[in-house]
N, C-alpha and C positions, 0 to 999 in steps of 0.2 A: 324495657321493651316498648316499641312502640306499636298499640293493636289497634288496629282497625277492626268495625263491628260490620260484615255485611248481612244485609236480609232478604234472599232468591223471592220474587214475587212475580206468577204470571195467573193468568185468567183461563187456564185450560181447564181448569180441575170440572168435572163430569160429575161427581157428586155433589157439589157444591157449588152450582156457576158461580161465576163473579166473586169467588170467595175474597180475594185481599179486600173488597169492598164493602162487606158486607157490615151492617150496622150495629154497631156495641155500642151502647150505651149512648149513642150521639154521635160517636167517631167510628169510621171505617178501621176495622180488623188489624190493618198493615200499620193501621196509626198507632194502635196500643201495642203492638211487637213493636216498633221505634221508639216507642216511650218507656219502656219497659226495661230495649236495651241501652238506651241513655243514662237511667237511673241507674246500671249497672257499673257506673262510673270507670270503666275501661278504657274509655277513647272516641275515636269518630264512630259515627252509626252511619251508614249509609242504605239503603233501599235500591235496591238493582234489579231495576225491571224490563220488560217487555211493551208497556202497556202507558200510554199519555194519561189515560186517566187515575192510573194510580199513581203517577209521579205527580200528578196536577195534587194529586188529594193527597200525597205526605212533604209535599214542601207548600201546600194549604197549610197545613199545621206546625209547618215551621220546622221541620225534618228535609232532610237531603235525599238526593235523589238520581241518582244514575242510567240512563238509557242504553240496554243491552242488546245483543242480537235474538230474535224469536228462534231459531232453530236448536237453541240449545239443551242436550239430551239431558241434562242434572245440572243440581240448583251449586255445584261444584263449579262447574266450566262456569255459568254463569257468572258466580264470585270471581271467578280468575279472569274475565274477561274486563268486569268492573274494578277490579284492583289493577290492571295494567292501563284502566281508562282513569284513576283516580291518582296513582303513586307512580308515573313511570319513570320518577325519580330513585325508586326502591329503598324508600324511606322508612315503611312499613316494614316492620318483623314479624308479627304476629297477625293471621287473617282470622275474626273468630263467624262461623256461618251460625244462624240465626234463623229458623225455618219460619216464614210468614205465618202460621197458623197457631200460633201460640200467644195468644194475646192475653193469657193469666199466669205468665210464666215470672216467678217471680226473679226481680234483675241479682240475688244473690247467688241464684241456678246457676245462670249466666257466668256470674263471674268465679263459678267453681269452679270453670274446664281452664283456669290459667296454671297453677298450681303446678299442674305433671309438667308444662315446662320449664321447670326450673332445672330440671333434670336435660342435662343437652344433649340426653342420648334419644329423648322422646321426638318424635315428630309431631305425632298426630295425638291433640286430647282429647278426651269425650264424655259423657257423664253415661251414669245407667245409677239406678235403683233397686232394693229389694222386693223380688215379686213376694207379694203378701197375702194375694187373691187367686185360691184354686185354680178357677175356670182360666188366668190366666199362662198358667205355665203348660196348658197344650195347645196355646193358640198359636197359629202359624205367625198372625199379625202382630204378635209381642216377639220380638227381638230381642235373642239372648247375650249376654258376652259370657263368654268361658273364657275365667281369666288365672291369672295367679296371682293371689294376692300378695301385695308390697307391703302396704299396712291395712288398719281397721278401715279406711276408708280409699284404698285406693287396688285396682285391680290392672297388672299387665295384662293387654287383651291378648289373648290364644288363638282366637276365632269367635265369628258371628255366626249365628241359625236362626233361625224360625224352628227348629227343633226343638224337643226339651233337654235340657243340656248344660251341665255335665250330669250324668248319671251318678243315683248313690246319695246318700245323706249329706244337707248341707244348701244353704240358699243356693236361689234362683237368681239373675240379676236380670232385668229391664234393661236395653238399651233405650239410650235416650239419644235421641239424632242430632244432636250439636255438638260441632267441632270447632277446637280451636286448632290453624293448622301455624307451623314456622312456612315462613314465606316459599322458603325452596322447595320444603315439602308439598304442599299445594302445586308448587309448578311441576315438581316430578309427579305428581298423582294424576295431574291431569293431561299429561304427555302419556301416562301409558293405557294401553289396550285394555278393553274388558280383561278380565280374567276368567278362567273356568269357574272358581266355584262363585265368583260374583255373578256370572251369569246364574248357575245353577240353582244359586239361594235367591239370587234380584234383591243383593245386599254392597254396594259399592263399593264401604267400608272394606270387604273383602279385599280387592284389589290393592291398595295398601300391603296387607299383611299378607300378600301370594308375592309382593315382589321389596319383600323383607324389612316394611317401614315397620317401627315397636309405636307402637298406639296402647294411650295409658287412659284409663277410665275414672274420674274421680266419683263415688257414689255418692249422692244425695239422697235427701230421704223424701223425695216424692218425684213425680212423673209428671210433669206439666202437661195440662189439656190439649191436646192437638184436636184441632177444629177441622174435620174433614167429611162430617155428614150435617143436615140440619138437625139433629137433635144432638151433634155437640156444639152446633151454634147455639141452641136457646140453653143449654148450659154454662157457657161462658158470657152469655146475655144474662142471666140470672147472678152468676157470681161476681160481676163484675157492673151490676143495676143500684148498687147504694151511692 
């Protein structure tokens, strides 16, 4: 397969201004998710932005870099707007998305979501975790998959919630927000409409699986930092300061 790695990056976020910029260890935020998914040895990495100053400051460091439209509602269309501005030769099979706020993610994670397509009934891959930590199996902001499991490490996804879910003895699973999509898939996902319970949960992923794509979850055994307030910036400043 030939995959392309893209990484949605805009300057809106409200908790965090300027977050893709923000300074790790010497290099901006967006630079160590590129470097991270380079090392994941997959394929091209690209950075698909909104913003000149983040494009200046990841092809500063010798990463690539694509210039997107600002209006766009998820870091989805985005990728799909970028991969028809990079491959409109449809070279690419595999598009894998890469959320900018992850810059201690390690590139093994990354290249777990390839795996469920080998199977070419799968569309859509994606990772999740076992919840391990009380507090977080009734938090809305942790993301469940109810799935069925295939094997020890891989789960058909059922459905997403912010619920606690499924009910009854028996892990929890973490969704983890990267996807690896097949190319058609991606263009059919992002051709359809909201769906009801994606709007209702404010989970995209949904939308997929209300118009009958199989999205398979490969588990790892940890949850990469997602960098979305200042105190998981000087966390990922700390872990990443040797």
């Amino acid at each position: 397969m030939s995959i392309l790695i893209l990484i949605p990056a805009r300057m809106s976020s409200t908790r965090l201004p300027n977050k893709p910029l923000a300074d790790i260890a010497g290099r901006p935020m967006i630079v160590h998710v590129a470097a991270r998914a380079a090392e994941s040895g997959l394929g091209r990495v690209v950075v698909a932005t909104d913003t000149d100053a983040v494009a200046d400051a990841v092809r500063a460091a010798g990463f690539e870099a694509v210039m997107t439209r600002a209006d766009h509602q998820s870091g989805s269309d985005r990728i799909h707007e970028a991969l028809l501005r990079l491959d409109a030769q449809k070279r690419v099979d595999v598009v894998v998305n890469v959320q900018g706020d992850l810059p201690t993610i390690d590139p093994s994670t990354i290249a777990a979501a390839i795996p469920p397509l080998d199977d070419p009934a799968v569309d859509i891959a994606t990772l999740g975790a076992v919840i391990s930590r009380e507090d977080e199996r009734d938090n809305p902001n942790v993301v469940k998959i109810v799935g069925s499991p295939i094997s020890a490490s891989r789960l058909r996804a059922l459905y997403f919630t912010r619920a606690t879910a499924p009910w009854g003895d028996g892990p929890l699973y973490h969704h983890i927000g990267l996807y690896a999509y097949r190319r058609a898939a991606l263009e059919r996902f992002v051709a359809l409409p909201p769906s009801a319970l994606e709007v209702r949960e404010r989970l995209e992923q949904l939308r997929a699986l209300e118009a009958g794509m199989r999205i398979e979850a490969e588990i790892v055994d940890t949850v990469p930092l997602g960098v979305d307030t200042p105190h998981d910036l000087e966390r990922a400043r700390a872990m990443l300061a040797a």
